[in-house]
N, C-alpha and C positions, 0 to 999 in steps of 0.2 A: 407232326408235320415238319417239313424242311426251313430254314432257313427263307427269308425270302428272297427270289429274283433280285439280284442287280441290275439298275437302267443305267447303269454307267454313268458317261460325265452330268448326269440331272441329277445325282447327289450331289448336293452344292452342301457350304459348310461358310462359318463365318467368315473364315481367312480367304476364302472363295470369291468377295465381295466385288464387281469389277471384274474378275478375271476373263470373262467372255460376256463383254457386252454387247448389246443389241439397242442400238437407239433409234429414235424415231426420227424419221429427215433427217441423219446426223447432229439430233439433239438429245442435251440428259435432262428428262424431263423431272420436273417436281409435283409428285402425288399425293394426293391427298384420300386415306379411303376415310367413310365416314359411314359408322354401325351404334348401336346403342351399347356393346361393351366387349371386352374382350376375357370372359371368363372361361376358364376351363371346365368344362362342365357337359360336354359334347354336344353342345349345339352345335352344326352342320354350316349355316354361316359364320359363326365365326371364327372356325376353324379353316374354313375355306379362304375366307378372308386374311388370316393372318400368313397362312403360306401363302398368297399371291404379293400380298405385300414382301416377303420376306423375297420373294422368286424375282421378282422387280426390283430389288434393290441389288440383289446377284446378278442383275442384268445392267444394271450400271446406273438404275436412275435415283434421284433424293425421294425417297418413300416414307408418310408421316401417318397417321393411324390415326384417328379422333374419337374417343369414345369415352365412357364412362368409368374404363379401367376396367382390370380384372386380372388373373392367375398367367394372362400369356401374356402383359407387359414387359417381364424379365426375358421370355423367348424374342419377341420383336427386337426389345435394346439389343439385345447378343447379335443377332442378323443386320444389324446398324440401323435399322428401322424406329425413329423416335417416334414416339406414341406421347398425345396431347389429353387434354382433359376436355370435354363436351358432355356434356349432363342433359338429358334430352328426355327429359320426365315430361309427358302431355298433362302438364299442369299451366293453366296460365301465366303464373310467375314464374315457370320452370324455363317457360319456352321462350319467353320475355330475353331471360339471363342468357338461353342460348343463341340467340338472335345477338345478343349486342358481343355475346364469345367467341360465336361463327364469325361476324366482320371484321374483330381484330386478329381471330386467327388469319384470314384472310390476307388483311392487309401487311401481317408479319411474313407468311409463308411464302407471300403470291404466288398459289401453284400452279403448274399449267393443265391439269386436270386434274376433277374433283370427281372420286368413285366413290357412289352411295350406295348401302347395301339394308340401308332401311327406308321404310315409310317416312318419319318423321324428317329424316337426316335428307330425304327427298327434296322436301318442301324448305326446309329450311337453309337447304343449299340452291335451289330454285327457284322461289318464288321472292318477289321485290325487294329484290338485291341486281343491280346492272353487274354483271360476269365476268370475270377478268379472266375465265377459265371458259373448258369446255366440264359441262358435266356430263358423264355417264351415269348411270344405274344398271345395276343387277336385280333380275327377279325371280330371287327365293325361293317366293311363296305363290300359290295357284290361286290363293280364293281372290275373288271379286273383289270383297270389298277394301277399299282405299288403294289401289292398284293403279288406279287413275293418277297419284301424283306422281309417278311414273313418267307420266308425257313430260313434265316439264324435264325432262332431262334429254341433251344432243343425243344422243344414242342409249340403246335401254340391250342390256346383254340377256341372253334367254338361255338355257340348255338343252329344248328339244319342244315339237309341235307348234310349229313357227303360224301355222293359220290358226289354231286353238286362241294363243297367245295376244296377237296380233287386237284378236275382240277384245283383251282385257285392259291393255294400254291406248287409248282414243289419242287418234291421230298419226298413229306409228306407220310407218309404210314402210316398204321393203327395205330401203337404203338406214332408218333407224334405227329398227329393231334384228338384232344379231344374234344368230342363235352358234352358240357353240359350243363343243365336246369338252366337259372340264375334265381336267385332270388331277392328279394328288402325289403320284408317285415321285422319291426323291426329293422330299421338303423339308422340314425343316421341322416341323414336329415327329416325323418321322425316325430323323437322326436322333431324337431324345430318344426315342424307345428301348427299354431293358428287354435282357435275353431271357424273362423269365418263361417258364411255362406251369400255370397254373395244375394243381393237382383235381384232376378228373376221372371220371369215370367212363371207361370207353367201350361202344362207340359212343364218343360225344358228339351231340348234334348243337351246333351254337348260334345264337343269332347276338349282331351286336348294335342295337338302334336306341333309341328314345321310347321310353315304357309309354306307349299313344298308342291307343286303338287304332288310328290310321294306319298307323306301323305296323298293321296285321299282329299283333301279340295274342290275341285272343283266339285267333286265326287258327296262328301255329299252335297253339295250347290245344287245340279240338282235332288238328290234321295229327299231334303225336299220339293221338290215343293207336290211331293204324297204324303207325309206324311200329309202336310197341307190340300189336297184334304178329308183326311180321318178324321184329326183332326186337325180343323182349328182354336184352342188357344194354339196350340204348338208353341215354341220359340226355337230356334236352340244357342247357343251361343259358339263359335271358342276363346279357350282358347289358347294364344302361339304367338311366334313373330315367324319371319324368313323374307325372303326376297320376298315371295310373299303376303305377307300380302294384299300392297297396290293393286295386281291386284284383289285378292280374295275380298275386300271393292267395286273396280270398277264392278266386277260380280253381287254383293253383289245388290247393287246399282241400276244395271240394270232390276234388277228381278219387278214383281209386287208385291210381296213380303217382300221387304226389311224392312220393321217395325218388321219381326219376326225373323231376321237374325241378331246378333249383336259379330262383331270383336271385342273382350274387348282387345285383345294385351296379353303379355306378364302376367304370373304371377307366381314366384321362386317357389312356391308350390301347389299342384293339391288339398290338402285334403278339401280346403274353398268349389270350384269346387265342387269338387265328393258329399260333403254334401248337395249339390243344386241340383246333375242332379238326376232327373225322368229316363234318359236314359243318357246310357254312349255311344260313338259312335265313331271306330277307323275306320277309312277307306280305312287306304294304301293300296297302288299299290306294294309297295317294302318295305321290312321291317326287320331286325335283329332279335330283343326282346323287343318287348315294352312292359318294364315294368312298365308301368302306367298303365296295365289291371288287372297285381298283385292287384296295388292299388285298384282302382276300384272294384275287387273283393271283397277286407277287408270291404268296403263300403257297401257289401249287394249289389253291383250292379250286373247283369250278362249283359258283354258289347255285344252290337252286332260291329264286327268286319268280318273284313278278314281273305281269308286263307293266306295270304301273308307270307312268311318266317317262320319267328319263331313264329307267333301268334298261331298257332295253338297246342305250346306244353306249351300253360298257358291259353287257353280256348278252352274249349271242347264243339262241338258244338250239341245243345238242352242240354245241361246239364248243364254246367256254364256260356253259351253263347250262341248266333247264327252267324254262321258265312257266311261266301258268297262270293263267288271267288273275286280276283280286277279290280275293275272295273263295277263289275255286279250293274248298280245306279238301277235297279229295285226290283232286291234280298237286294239291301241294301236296299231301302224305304219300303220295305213290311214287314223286322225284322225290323224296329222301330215302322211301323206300328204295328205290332205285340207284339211288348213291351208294346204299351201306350193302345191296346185296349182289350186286352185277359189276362185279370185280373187274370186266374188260372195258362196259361204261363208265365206270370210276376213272380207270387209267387213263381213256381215250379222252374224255373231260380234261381231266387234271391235266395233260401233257398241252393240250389247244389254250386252257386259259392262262397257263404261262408264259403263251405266246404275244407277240403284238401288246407287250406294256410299255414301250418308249412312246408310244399316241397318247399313254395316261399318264404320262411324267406332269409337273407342276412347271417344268419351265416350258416342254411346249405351250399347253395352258398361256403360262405367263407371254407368252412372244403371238399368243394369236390376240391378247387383251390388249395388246400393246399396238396390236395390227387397228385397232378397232380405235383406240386414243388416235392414234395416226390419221386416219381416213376424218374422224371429227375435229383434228383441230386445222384438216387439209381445207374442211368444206366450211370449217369458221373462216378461215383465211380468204378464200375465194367470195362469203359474205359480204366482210369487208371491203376487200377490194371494190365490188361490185357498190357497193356502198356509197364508196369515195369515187365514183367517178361521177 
């Protein structure tokens, strides 16, 4: 595969920091996000999390990170981005410690908005504590439960199915809860990435997610048995750790197939990947925003995917993608079929999904999050007022 897409000036760099700022009412605001850690390890929040942070600090504001630490402390420091210590273990004594950590971070930092990207970090930035801030929240994650402490935050950021949503946050009404297109391209974990390309077997069909049955793994493991039917020098290879790894290897295993099936594990960045797959391939059953499709886009790829969640508002399907209910392993083996044998469908994909990536840059993203800060600490202000008279 090619090289990926340049989005132009939304490759930002450290020396960058400032140089095209965007502030809010003519202010540089002090941020504060708060996540339970920042390891490298490809969890999907906290990657997301740390390029908005970084994308906001290239946008000119004071951006501080609160978390348990982890592998991308050393990328925030570099992006000017200082990252604090908060330990957010739901242990009694844990939360104790973070309750009296959160106030003095508080009182040293006083930021003007506090962005939470977890449960815990919710409540413990919203509940009986008086606000010197406006908080926001992001939401992740889709299930039900504990989603509710969500409400205690001034606005709650969503990425797609704003009536779905809407039920799972109580109290949310239109003007709270904000749903918007994330983006990735041009960030800052991005810039780290090596020119490698991994040695494969082609066609390689690749998918790069978290080893979770939601993530369709199982899925795609049953739709490549047809794909092999159709074209039998295809290679499948499952990029990502998680916790089902070892049963997806035992499936893997069991197949007659397993010479063209290969779990390589874990890998911090997708671009060695994307440069190797012939076919990009996301499978979830349930899904936020994955932006690894962004990626994969920049790549000249067009993924076949699901309509799961949010996939469907970063590929469009016959035009930057194909896509196929969850679940559906026949509709998924017939678009990959589709990809590796319809030479004019391949092209006509590949040529559309490399289009329109400046909508999936990190600093759009960053300046519509910034839009959303703005409008809450407008409607605190107008509070007050209202208040004092």
């Amino acid at each position: 595969m090619a090289d990926p897409v340049e989005v132009g000036p939304d490759r930002m760099g450290p020396d960058q920091v400032g140089a095209d700022q965007v502030l809010v009412d003519g202010r540089r605001l002090t941020i504060v996000h708060v996540l339970n850690d920042v390891e490298d390890l490809g969890n999907g929040i906290n990657n997301s999390t740390v390029e908005l942070a970084c994308a906001q600090r290239a946008l000119g504001h004071d951006v501080v990170v609160a978390s348990a630490g982890g592998g991308q402390v050393a990328l925030l420091e570099r992006y000017g981005v200082r990252h604090v210590v908060l330990v957010q273990e739901r242990t009694p004594a844990s939360l104790l410690g973070a309750r009296r950590r959160w106030a003095s971070l508080v009182r040293s930092l006083r930021p003007d908005v506090v962005h939470v990207h977890n449960l815990t970090g919710a409540v413990l930035a919203g509940a009986g504590l008086r606000r010197p801030y406006v908080l926001i929240a992001t939401l992740h994650l889709e299930e039900k439960k504990g989603v509710g402490a969500m409400a205690l935050a001034d606005r709650v950021i969503a990425f797609h199915d704003a009536a779905r949503l809407r039920s799972l946050v109580p109290g949310r009404g239109d003007r709270q809860l904000d749903v918007l297109r994330q983006g990735i391209l041009g960030g800052a974990r991005s810039a780290a990435d090596d020119a490698s390309v991994p040695d494969v077997q082609h066609p390689a069909v690749v998918t790069v997610c978290g080893m979770y049955e939601h993530k369709g793994v199982y899925d795609l493991l049953q739709a490549f048995e047809a794909v092999l039917a159709e074209v039998p020098a295809a290679h499948l290879y499952y990029v990502g750790g998680g916790p089902d790894r070892d049963e997806l290897q035992r499936r893997v295993d069991a197949t007659s197939y397993a010479d063209h099936v290969h779990v390589v594990g874990f890998h911090p960045r997708p671009a060695p990947w994307l440069r190797a797959a012939d076919v990009f391939v996301l499978a979830s059953r349930r899904e936020v925003a994955a932006l690894v499709l962004a990626e994969a886009r920049s790549f000249g790829l067009a993924p076949v995917a699901t309509r799961a969640g949010g996939i469907p508002t970063l590929v469009e399907h016959d035009r930057s993608g194909l896509l196929s209910e969850p679940g559906d392993v026949e509709a998924l083996g017939g678009h990959i079929v589709a990809m590796l044998t319809d030479e004019d469908l391949a092209k006509r994909l590949s040529s559309s999904a490399a289009e329109g990536l400046d909508d999936l840059t990190i600093r759009r993203f960053a300046v519509d999050v910034l839009g959303v800060y703005g409008e809450a600490l407008a409607q605190r202000q107008g509070a007050v007022a209202t208040a004092s008279r």
